[in-house]
RODO-2510 file (C-alpha; in nm, 4 decimals, decimal comma):
residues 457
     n   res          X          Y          Z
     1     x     2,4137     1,0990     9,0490
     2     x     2,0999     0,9495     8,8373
     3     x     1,9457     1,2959     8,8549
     4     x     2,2795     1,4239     8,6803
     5     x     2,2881     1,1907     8,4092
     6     x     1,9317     1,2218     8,3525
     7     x     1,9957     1,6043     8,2938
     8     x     2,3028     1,5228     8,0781
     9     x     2,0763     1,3021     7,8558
    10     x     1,7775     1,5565     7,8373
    11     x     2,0568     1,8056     7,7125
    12     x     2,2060     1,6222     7,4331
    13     x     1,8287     1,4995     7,3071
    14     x     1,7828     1,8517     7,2895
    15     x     2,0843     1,9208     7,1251
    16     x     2,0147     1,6755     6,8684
    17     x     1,6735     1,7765     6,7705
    18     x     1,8020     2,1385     6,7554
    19     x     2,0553     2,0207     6,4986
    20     x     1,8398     1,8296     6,3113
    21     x     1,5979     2,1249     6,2743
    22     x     1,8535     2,3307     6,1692
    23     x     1,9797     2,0882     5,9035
    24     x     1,6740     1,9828     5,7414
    25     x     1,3838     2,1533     5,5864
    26     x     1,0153     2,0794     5,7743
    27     x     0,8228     1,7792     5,6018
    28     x     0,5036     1,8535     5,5195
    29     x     0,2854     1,5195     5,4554
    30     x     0,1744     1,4233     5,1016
    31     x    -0,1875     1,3195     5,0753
    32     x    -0,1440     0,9853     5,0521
    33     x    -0,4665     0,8779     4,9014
    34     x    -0,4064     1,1005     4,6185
    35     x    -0,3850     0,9450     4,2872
    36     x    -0,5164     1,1142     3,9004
    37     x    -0,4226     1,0021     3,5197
    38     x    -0,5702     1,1936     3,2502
    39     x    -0,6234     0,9568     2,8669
    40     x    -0,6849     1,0371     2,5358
    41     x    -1,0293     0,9044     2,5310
    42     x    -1,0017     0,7864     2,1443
    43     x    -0,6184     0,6641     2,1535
    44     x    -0,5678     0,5613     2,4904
    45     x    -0,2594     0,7965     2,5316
    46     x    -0,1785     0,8472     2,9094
    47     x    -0,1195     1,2383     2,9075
    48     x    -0,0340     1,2137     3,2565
    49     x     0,0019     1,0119     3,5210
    50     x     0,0830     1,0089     3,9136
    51     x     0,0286     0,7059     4,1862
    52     x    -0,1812     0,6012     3,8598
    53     x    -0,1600     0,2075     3,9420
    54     x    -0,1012     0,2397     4,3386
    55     x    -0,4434     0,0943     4,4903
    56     x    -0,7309     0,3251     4,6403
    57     x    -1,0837     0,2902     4,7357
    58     x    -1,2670     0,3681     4,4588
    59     x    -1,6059     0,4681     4,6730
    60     x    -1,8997     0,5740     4,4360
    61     x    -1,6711     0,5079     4,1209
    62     x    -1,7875     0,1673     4,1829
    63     x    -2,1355     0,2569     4,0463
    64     x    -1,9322     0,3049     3,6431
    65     x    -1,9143    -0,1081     3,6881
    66     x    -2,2606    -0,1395     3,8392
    67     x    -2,4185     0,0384     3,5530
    68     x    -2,1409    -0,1021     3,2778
    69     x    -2,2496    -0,4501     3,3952
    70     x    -2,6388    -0,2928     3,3495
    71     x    -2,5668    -0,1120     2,9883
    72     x    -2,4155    -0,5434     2,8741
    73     x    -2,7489    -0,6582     2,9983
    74     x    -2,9588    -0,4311     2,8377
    75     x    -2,7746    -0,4977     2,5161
    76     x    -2,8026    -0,8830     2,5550
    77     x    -3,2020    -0,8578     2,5892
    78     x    -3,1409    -1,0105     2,9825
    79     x    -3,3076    -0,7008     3,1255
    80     x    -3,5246    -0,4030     2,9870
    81     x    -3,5507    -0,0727     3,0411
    82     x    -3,9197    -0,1238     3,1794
    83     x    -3,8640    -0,3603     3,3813
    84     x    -3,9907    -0,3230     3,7942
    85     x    -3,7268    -0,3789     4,0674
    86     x    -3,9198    -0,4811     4,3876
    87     x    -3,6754    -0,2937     4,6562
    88     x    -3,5442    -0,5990     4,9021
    89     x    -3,4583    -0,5421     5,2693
    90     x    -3,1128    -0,5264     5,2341
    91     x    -3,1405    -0,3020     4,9281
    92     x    -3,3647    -0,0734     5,1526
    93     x    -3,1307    -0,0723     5,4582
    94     x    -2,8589     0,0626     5,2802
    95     x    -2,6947     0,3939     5,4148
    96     x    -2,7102     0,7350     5,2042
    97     x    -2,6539     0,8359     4,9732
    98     x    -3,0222     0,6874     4,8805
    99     x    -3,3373     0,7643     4,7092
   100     x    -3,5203     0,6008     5,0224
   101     x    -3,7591     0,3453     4,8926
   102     x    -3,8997     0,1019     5,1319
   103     x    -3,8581    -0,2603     5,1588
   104     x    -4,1560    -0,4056     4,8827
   105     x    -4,1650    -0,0739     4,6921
   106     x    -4,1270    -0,0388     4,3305
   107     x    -3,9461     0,1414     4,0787
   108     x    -3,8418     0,1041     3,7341
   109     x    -3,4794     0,0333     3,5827
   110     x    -3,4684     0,3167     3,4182
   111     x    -3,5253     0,4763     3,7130
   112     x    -3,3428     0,3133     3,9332
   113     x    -3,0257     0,3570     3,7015
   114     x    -3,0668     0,7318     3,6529
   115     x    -3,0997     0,7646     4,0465
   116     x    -2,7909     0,5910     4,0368
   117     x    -2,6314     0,8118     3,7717
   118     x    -2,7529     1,1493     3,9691
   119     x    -2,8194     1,0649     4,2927
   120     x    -2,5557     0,8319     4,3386
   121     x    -2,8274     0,6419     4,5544
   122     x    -2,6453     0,3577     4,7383
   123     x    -3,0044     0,1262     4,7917
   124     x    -3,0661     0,1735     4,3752
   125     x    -2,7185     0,0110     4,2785
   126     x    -2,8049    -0,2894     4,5459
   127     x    -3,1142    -0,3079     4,3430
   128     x    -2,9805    -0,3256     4,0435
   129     x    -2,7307    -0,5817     4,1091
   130     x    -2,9748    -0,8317     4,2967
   131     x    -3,1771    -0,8077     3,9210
   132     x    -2,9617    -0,8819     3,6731
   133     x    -2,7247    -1,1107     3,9354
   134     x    -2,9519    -1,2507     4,1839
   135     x    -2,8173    -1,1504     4,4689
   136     x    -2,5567    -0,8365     4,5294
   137     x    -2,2575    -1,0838     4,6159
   138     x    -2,3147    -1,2683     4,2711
   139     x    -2,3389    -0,9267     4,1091
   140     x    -1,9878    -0,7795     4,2518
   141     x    -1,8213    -1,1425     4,1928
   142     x    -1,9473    -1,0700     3,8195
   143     x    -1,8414    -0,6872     3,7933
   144     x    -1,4276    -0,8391     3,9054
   145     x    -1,4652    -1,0895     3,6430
   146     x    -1,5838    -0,8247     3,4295
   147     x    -1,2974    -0,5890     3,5190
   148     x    -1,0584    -0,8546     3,5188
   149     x    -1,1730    -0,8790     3,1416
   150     x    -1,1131    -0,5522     3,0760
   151     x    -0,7521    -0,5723     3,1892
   152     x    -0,8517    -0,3798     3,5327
   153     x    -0,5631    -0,5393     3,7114
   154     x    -0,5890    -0,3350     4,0552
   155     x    -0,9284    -0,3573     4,0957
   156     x    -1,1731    -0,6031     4,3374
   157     x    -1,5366    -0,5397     4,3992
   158     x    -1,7207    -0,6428     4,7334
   159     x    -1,9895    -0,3884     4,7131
   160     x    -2,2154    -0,2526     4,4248
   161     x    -2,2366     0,0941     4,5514
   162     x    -1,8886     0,1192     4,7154
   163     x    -1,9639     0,1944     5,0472
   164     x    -1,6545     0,1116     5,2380
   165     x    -1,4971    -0,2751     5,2030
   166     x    -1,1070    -0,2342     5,2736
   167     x    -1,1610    -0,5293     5,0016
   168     x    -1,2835    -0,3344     4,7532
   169     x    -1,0072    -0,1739     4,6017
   170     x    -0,9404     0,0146     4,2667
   171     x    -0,6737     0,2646     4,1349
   172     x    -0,6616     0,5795     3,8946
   173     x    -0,5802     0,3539     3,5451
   174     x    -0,7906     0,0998     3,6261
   175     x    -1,1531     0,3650     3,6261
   176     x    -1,0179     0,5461     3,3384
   177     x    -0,9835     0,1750     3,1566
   178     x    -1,3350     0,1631     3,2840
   179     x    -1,4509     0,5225     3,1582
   180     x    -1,2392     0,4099     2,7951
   181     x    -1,4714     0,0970     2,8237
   182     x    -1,8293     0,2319     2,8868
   183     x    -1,7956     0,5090     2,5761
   184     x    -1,6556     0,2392     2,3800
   185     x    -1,8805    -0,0723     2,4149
   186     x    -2,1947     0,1427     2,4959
   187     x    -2,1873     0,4330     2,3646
   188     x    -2,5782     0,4559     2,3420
   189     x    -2,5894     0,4663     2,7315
   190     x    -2,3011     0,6816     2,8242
   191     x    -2,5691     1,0002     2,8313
   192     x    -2,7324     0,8130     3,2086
   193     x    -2,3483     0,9812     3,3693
   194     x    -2,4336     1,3142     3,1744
   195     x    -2,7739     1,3655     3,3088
   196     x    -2,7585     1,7004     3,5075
   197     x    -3,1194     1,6638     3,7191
   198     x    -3,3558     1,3950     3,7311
   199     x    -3,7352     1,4189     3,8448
   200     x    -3,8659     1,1650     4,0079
   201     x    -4,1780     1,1319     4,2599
   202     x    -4,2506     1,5495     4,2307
   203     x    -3,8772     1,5637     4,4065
   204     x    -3,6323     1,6853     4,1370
   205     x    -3,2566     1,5690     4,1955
   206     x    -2,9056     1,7438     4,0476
   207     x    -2,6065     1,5654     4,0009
   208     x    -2,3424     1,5517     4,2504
   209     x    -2,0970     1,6277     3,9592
   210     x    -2,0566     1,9892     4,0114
   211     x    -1,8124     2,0166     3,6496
   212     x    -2,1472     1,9453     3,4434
   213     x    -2,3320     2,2778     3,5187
   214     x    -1,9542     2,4660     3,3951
   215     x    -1,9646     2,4244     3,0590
   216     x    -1,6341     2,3590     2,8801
   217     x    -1,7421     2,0433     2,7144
   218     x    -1,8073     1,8192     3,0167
   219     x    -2,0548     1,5612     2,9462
   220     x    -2,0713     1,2963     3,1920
   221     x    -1,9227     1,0292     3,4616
   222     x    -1,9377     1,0001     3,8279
   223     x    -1,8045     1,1039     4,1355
   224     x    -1,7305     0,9158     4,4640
   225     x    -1,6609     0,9864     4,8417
   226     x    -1,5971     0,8064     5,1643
   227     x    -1,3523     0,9378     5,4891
   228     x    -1,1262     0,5949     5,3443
   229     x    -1,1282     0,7522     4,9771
   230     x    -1,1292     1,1142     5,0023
   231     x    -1,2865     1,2894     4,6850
   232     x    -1,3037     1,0879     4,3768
   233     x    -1,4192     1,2450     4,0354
   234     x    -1,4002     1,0727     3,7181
   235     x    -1,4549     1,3046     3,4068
   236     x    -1,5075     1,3731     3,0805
   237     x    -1,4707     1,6842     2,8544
   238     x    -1,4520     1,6840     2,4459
   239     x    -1,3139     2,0043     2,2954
   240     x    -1,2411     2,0809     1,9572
   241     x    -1,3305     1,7421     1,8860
   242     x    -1,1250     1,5692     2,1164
   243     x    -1,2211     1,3578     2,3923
   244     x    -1,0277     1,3401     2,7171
   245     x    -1,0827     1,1535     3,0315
   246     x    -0,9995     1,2442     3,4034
   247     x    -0,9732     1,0261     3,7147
   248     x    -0,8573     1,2025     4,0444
   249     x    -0,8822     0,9799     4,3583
   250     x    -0,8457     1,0994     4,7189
   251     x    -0,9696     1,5002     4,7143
   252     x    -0,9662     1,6714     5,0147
   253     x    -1,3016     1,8551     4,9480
   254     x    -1,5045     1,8459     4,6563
   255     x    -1,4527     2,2642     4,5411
   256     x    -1,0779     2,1701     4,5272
   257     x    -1,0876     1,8433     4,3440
   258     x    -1,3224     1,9954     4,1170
   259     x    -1,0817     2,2774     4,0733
   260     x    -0,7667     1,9999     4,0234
   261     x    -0,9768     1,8136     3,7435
   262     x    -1,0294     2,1278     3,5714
   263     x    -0,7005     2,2305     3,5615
   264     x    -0,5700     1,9014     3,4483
   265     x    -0,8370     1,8671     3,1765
   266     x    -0,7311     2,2399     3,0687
   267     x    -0,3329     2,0960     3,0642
   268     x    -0,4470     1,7984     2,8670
   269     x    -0,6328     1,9519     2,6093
   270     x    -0,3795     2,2885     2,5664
   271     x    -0,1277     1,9588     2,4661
   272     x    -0,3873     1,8489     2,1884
   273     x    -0,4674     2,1665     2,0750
   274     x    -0,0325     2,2266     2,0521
   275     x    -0,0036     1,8953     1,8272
   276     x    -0,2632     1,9797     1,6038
   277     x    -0,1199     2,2812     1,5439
   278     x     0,2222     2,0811     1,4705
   279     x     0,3966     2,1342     1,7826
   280     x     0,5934     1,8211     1,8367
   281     x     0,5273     1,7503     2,2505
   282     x     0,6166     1,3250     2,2386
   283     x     0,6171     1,3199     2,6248
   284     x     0,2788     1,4801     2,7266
   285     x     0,3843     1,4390     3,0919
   286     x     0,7006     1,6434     3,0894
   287     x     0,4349     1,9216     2,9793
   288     x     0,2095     1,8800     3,2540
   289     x     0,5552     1,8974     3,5121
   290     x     0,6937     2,1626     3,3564
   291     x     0,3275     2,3553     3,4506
   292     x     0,3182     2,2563     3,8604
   293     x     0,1894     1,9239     3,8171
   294     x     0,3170     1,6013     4,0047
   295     x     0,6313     1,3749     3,8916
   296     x     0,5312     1,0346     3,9097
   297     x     0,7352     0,7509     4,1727
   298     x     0,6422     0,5052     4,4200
   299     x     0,8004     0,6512     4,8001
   300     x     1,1020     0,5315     4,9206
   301     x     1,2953     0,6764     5,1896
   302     x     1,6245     0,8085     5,1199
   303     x     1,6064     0,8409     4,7583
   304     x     1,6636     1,1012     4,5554
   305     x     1,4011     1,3840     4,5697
   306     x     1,1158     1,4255     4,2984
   307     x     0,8160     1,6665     4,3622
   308     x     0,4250     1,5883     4,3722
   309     x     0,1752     1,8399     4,2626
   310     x     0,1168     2,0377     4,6149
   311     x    -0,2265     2,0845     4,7665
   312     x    -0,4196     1,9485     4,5361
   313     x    -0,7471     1,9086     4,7377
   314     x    -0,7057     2,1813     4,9790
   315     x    -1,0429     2,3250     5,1230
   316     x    -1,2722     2,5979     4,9472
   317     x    -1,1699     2,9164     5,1088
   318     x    -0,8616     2,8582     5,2669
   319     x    -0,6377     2,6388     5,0799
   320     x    -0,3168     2,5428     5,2799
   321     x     0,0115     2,6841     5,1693
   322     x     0,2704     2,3881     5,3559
   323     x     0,5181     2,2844     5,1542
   324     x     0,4563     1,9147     5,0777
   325     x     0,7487     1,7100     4,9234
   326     x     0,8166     1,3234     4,8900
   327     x     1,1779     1,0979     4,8991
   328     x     1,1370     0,9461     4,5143
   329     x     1,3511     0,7417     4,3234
   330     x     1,4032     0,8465     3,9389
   331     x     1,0799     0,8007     3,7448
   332     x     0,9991     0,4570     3,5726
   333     x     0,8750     0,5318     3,2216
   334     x     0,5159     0,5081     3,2071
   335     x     0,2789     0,3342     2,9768
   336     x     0,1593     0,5658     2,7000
   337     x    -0,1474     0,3843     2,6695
   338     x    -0,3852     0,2921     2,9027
   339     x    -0,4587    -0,1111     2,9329
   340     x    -0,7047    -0,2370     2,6864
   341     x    -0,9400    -0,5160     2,6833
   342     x    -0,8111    -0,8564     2,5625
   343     x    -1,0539    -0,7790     2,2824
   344     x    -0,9064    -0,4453     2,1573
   345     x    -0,5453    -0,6123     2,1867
   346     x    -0,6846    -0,8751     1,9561
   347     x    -0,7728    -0,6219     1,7005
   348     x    -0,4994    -0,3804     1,7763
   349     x    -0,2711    -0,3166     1,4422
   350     x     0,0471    -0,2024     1,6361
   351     x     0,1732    -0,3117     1,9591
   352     x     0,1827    -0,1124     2,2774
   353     x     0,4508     0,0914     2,3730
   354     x     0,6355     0,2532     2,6382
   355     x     0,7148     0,5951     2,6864
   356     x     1,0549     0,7884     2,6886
   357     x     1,1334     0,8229     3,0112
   358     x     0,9596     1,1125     3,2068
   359     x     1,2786     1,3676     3,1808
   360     x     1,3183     1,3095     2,8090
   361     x     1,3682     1,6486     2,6329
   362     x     1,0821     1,8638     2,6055
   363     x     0,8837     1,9058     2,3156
   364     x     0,8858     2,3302     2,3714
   365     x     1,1953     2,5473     2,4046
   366     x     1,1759     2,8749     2,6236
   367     x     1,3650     3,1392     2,4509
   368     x     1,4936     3,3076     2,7691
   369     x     1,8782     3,1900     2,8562
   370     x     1,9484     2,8994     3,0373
   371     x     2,0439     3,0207     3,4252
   372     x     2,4025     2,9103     3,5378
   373     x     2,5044     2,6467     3,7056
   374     x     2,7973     2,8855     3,8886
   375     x     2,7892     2,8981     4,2124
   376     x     2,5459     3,1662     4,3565
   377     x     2,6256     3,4385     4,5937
   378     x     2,3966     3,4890     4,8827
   379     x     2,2820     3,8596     4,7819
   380     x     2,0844     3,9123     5,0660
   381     x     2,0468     3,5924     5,2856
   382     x     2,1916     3,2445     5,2537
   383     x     1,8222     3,0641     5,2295
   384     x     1,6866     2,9169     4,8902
   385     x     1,3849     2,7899     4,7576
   386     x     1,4253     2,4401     4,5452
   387     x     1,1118     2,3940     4,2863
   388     x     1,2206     2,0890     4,0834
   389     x     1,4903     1,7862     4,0664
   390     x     1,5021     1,6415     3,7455
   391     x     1,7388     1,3782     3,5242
   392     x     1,8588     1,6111     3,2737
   393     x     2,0359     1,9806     3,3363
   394     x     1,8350     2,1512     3,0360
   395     x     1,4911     2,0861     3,2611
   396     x     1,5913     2,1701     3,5301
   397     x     1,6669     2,5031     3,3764
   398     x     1,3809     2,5390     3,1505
   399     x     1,1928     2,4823     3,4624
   400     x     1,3427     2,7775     3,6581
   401     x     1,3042     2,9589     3,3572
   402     x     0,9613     2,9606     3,3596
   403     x     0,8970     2,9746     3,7379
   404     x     1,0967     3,2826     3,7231
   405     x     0,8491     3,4195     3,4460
   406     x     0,5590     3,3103     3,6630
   407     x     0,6581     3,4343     3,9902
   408     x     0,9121     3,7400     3,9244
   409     x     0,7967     3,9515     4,1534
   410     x     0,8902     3,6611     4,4698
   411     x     1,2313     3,5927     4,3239
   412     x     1,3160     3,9315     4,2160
   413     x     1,5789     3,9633     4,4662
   414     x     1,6554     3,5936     4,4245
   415     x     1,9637     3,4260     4,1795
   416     x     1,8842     3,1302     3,9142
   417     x     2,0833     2,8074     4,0146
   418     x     2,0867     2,4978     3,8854
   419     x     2,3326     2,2255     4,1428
   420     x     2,4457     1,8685     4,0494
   421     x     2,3884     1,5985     4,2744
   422     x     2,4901     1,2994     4,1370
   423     x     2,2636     1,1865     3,9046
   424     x     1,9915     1,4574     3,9796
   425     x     2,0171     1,8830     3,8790
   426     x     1,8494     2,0793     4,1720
   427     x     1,6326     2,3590     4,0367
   428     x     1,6836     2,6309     4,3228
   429     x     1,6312     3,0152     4,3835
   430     x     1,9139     3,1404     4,5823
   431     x     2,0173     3,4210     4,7816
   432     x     1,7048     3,4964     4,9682
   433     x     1,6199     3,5419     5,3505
   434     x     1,4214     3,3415     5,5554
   435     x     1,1018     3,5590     5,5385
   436     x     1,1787     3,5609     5,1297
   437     x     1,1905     3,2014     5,1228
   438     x     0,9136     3,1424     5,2849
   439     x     0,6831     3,3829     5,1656
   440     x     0,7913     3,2931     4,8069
   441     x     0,6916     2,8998     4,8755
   442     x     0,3695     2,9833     5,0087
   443     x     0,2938     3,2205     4,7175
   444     x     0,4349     2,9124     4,4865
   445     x     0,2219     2,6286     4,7205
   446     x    -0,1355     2,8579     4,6612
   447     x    -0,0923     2,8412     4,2512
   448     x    -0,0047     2,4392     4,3185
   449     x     0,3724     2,4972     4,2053
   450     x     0,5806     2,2559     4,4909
   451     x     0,8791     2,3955     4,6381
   452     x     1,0898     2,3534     4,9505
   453     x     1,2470     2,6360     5,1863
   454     x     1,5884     2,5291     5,2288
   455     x     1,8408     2,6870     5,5136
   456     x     2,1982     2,8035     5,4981
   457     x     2,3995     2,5258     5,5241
***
């Protein structure tokens, strides 16, 4: 009898999980530790934004503050260029990256901060902080005070070189607040994060940011990376006289986060180059979703859906094609400008203010027709492929519109169709098979375009 109902049991669990299979589309995990924001260096504008204020470990970010807290001590007279740091014990037993002094050697603070700038040498920034604070834990209780000060409200620092504290935390708006704040209080030092090699002891050294040696106006910053943080790259890039600033936090290698900065500083920068032409785009971030890129929402199960950029950070060589999606709620509107010092809101002429929300209207109209909202008929499988939920109908179909344009050849057998649901308009491609679907989302996941196979209901 026991063996029976045991039987009974394992057949209905099986049941069930065959059913729920059928009825819902495969999950495949966001990377949580992603997070990226990209500012108008000179205004402050947020361009875009996603997981910008959720807390990550900032890793070798931490050295911006290290040397920010070095550039205000240099311009107070407190330290000198020339002056010789006698490496301590604990400076010296710090793990690599690390120029590899010994305990009782040397070196100047020039040096020291241009190893730091290149080299990203862990034992330098200990150095550095036990000279101008006396001791490392003085130092990182004066570089939170110091970000506190510069309205860094996510940010704590334990560590000068960010090796990992799960104390030591940061987030994507707080180290572009940071970046804002080194070009704009010390702008005579900001070259020590654009310094592509460094000689030093007949060794030479090349900067671990890879986006220098490319050309296309990038300048300077730093980049950052522990198994807790992933990939972090903070960048810079002026073109056509415009400065713009990039923080992406938790790569999965650095070719691909490299790739993902690039891509969002190209996004950025094809906006400026649109308004000076006159093109009226108020909502920068509705231009970066309507090209692939993430929409912005803290995860809550249940909710309505709303798409993150997919694979991001996949590795060099073989990027993954799953199809990653996340339960959202609507989009809060986001703060057009990044937080300024107390002493830039002191001399601010206009107050801050808050952007439309993140489904407003877009600024560009595609001239091809809207697709219908009809009912589709399954020409040749009852599978579809959903690339967007949005607030308002006319995205939702401007976005098919131009994912059509991009991808004809995987949706040539496929039907336009735009479904209510509730508050929400579905963007989907209908009428396709199984291997259609599925080959059309992995050719969507590779150009970082999210989607999600869906099965005949």
């Amino acid at each position: 009898m026991i063996e029976v109902l045991r039987r009974s049991l394992l057949a209905v669990l099986a049941l069930t999980v065959l059913w729920l299979g059928a009825a819902q589309p495969t999950l495949a995990q966001e990377n949580t530790r992603y997070a990226a924001i990209v500012v108008d260096a000179e205004t402050g504008e947020v361009l875009f934004a996603r997981h910008a204020d959720s807390r990550r470990y900032p890793a070798s970010l931490t050295k911006m503050m290290t040397l920010y807290l070095t550039f205000e001590a240099l311009n107070e007279g407190r330290v000198h260029l020339t002056d010789v740091l006698t490496i301590s014990p604990r400076a010296a037993s710090q793990p690599p990256s690390k120029l590899g002094l010994a305990a009782g050697q040397t070196i100047t603070l020039d040096n020291a901060m241009r190893a730091t700038a290149v080299r990203s040498a862990n034992d330098m920034a200990v150095a550095i902080g036990e000279h101008i604070g006396g001791s490392e834990a003085r130092f990182t209780n004066m570089m939170t005070l110091k970000a506190e000060q510069l309205g860094m409200t996510q940010t704590r620092y334990v560590t000068a070189n960010g090796l990992p504290d799960a104390r030591q935390l940061t987030s994507a708006r707080d180290q572009a607040i940071l970046a804002r704040a080194i070009m704009r209080d010390f702008p005579q030092y900001y070259s020590y994060f654009g310094l592509h090699d460094w000689a030093y002891n007949g060794r030479d050294y090349r900067n671990t940011n890879g986006l220098l040696a490319t050309g296309n106006g990038y300048d300077g910053m730093k980049t950052g990376y522990t198994n807790a943080s992933g990939y972090n790259l903070a960048a810079s890039a002026v073109r056509d006289g415009k400065r713009l600033i990039t923080i992406v936090l938790g790569g999965r290698s650095t070719a691909s986060r490299n790739a993902h900065v690039a891509e969002l500083m190209d996004t950025g920068f094809e906006v400026e180059r649109r308004r000076a032409q006159g093109e009226a785009i108020q909502v920068a971030q509705l231009f970066f979703e309507q090209r692939g890129f993430g929409v912005g929402g803290d995860l809550s199960p249940g909710a309505p859906v709303a798409y993150a950029s997919v694979n991001d950070d996949a590795d060099i060589g073989g990027e993954a094609t799953e199809v990653a999606y996340t339960a959202a709620p609507a989009p809060a509107a986001l703060p057009t400008q990044i937080t300024p010092s107390p002493s830039e809101r002191a001399a601010a002429s206009r107050p801050q203010t808050l952007t439309a929300a993140l489904n407003a209207t877009a600024g560009t109209r595609l001239s091809a027709p809207p697709p219908s909202r009809e009912p589709a008929r399954a020409a040749s499988g009852g599978w579809a492929v959903q690339v967007g939920a949005f607030r308002e109908e006319k995205i939702a179909n401007d976005w098919l519109t131009e994912v059509n344009r991009r991808f004809r050849s995987q949706f040539a057998n496929a039907e336009r169709n735009v479904q209510a649901a509730g508050e929400w308009y579905r963007s989907r491609f209908v009428g396709l098979t199984e291997v259609g679907a599925k080959a059309a989302c992995d050719a969507l996941a590779e150009r970082r375009v999210t989607c999600m196979v869906i099965r005949p209901n």
